[in-house]
C-alpha positions in Angstrom: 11.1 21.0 25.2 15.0 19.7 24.5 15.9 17.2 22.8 16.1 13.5 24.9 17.7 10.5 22.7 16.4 7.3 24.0 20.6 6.4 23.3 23.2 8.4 22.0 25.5 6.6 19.6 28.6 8.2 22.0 30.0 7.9 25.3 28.0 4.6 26.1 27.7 3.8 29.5 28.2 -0.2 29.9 29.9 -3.0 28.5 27.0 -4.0 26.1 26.8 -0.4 24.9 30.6 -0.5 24.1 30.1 -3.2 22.1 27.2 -2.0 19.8 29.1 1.0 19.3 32.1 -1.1 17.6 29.2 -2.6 15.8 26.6 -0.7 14.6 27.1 2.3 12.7 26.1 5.7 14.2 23.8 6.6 11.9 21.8 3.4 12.1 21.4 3.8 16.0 19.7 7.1 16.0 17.9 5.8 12.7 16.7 2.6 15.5 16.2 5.5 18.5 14.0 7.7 15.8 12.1 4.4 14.6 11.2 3.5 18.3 10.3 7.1 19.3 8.0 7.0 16.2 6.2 3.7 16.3 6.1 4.0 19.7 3.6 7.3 19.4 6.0 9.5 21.1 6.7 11.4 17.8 3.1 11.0 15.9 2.5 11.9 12.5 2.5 15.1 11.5 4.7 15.9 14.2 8.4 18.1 13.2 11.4 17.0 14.6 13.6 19.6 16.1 16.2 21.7 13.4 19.2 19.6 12.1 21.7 21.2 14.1 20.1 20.6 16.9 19.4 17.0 16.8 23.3 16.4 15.9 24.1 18.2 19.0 22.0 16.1 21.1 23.0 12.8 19.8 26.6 13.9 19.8 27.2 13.6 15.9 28.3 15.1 13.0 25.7 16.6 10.5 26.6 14.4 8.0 25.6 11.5 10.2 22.7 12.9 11.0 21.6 13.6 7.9 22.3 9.9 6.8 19.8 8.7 9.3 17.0 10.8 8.2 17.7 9.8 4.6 17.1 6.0 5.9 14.1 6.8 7.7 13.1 9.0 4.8 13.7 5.5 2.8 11.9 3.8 4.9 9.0 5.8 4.7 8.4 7.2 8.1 10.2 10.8 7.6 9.2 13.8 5.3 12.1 16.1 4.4 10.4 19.3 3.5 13.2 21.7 1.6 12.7 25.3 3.7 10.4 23.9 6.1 12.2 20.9 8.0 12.0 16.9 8.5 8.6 15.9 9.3 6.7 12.8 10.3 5.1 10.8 7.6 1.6 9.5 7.9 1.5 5.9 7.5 0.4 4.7 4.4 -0.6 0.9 3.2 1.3 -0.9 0.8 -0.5 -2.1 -2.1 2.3 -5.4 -3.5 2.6 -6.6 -7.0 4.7 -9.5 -5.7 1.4 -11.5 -4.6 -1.6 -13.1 -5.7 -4.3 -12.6 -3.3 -7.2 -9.9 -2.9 -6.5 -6.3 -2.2 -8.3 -6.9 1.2 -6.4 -10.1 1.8 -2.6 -7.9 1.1 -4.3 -4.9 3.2 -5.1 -6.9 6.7 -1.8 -9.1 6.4 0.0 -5.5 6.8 -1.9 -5.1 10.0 -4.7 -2.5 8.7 -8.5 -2.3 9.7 -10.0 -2.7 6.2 -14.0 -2.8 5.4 -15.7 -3.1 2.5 -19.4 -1.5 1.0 -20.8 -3.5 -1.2 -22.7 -0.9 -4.0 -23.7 -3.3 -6.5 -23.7 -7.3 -7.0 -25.8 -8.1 -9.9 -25.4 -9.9 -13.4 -25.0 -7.7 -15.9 -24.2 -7.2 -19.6 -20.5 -6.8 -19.7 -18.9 -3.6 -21.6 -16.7 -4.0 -24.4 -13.5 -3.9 -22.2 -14.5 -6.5 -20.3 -15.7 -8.6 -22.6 -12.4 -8.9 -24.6 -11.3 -10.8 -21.4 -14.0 -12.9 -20.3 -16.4 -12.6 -23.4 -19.5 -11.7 -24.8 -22.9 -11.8 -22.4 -23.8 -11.2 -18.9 -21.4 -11.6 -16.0 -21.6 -10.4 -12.3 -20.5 -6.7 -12.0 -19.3 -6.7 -8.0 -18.5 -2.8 -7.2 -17.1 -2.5 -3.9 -15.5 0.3 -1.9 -12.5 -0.4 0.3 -12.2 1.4 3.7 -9.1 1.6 5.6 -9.8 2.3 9.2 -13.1 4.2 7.9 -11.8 6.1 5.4 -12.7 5.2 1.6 -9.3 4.3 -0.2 -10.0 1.9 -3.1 -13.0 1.9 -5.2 -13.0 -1.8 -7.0 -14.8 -2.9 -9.7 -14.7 -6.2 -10.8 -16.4 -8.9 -13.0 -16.4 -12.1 -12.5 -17.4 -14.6 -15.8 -19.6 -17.7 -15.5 -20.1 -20.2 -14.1 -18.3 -18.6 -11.1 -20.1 -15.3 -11.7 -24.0 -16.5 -11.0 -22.8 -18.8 -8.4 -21.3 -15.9 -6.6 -24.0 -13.1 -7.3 -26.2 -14.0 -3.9 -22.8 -14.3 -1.7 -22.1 -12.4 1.1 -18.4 -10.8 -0.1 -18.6 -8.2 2.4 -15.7 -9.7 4.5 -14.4 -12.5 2.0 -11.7 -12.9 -0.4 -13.7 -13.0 -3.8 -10.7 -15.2 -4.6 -11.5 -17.4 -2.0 -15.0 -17.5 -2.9 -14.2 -18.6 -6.3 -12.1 -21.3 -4.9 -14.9 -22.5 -2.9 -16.6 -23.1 -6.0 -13.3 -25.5 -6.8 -12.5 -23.0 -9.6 -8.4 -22.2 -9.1 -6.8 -18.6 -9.5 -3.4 -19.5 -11.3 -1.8 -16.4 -12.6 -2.6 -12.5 -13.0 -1.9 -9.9 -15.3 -1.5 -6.7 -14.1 -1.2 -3.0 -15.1 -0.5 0.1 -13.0 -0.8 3.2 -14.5 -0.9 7.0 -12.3 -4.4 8.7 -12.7 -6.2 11.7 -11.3 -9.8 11.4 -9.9 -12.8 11.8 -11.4 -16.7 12.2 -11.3 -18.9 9.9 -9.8 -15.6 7.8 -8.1 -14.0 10.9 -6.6 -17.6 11.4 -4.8 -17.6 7.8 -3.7 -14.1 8.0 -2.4 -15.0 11.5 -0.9 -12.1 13.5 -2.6 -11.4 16.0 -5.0 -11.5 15.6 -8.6 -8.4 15.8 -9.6 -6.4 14.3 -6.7 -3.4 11.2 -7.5 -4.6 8.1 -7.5 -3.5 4.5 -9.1 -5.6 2.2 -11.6 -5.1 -1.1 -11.1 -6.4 -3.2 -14.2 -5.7 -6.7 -13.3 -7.2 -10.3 -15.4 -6.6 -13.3 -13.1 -6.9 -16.6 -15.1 -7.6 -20.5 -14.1 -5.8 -23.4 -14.7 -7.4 -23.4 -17.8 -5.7 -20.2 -18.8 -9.3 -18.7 -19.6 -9.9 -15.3 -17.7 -12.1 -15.8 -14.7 -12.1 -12.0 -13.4 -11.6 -8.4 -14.6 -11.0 -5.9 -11.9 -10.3 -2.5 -12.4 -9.0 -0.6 -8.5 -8.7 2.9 -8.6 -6.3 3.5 -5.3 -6.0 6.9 -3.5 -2.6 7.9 -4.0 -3.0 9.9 -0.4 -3.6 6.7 1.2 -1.5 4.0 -0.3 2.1 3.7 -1.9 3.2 1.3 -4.1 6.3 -1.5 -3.6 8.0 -4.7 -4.5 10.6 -6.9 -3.8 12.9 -7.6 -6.9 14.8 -10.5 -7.5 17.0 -12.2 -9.9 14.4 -14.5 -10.3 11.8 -13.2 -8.9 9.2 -10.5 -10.3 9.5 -9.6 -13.8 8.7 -5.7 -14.1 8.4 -4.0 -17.7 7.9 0.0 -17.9 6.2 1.2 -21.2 5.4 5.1 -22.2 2.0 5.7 -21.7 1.6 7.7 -24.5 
């Protein structure tokens, strides 16, 4: 099948396409005709595009401005440039933000993905020693929940939540509610969070809960969110599929502060 550019960033044919060619840089129109093609279905993922020479020819530009195209698409997460194989599609993925304070859930469905959760445990228990250096010694409710993203498992979390919120909460239905907004229906305020992201491979039993390999990527999220009070209210530990999510934040002079430490 050739090649058919929705527009070509040459010869255009009226007055308003004159115009955005004085405007708009070459490279970013066939970047905006590749966008449309692919978020409008007509190149799904998975799909290759045709060979490099050929797509120049058929928008009417230079490799070099082909090629920077791609690399913004390839930016912007919707291309896969495969050395010795060719440019490529990418599957979607969801974002998981470190710029915001709200549930995983909450972040998941503002990006416009189907998420459901499993409930597999919501019980006091006694909490383990790495929890306890957060909320304290004695029993707090253990909520274990796995996160599916249109049906797919993609986040096993694990969180505890301390008294008094913690036996308030063990009888509620948090199978499609914040347990942030839970908590604050209990008029206890989240305030802040303390977060660390570190790269991980999967292991026994969560790789069987999230139905993959041991041994595949995925990110641990160990986050504390504290009251007003400063006093931790929840421990959650998230360990995210790196198959199914990517990571990203927006950076600021005064915005997030981000520290990188050796994990060793």
């Amino acid at each position: 099948m050739r090649w058919a550019p929705t527009s070509r960033p040459t010869a255009p044919h009226s007055t308003w396409g004159c115009l955005l060619e004085r405007r708009t840089p070459k490279y970013q129109v066939i970047a905006a005709d590749l966008t449309t093609k692919i978020r409008g279905g007509e190149l799904p993922p998975g799909s290759a595009l045709p060979p490099q020479k050929e797509l120049s020819a058929a928008y009417g530009v230079t490799l070099v401005t082909l090629r920077q195209a791609l690399r913004q698409l390839e930016d912007d997460g919707l291309l896969s440039q495969q050395p010795g194989r060719g440019t490529f599609v990418a599957s979607p993925k969801a974002t998981y933000r470190l710029d915001s304070l709200r549930g995983l859930a909450e972040d998941l469905r503002a990006q416009g993905h189907t998420v459901s959760t499993e409930i597999l445990d919501q019980a006091m228990h006694r909490a383990p020693a790495w929890v306890a250096a957060h909320l304290g010694t004695g029993r707090a409710l253990r909520l274990e929940r796995l996160r599916l993203l249109a049906g797919r498992p993609a986040v096993h979390q694990l969180s505890w939540v301390g008294s008094p919120a913690g036996a308030e909460l063990r009888a509620a239905d948090l199978s499609d509610t914040s347990l942030y907004a839970a908590i604050a229906g209990h008029g206890i305020v989240v305030h802040r969070a303390s977060e660390v992201l570190r790269p991980e491979v999967l292991t026994a039993p969560v790789a069987d809960l999230l139905r993959s390999p041991a041994g595949t990527p995925v990110f641990v999220s160990d986050r504390v969110t504290y009251g007003l009070d400063d006093q931790a209210i929840v421990v959650d530990r998230a360990t995210i599929l790196g198959t199914a999510m990517e990571v990203r934040t927006e950076r600021a002079v005064t915005g997030l502060s981000v520290q990188w430490s050796s994990s060793s």
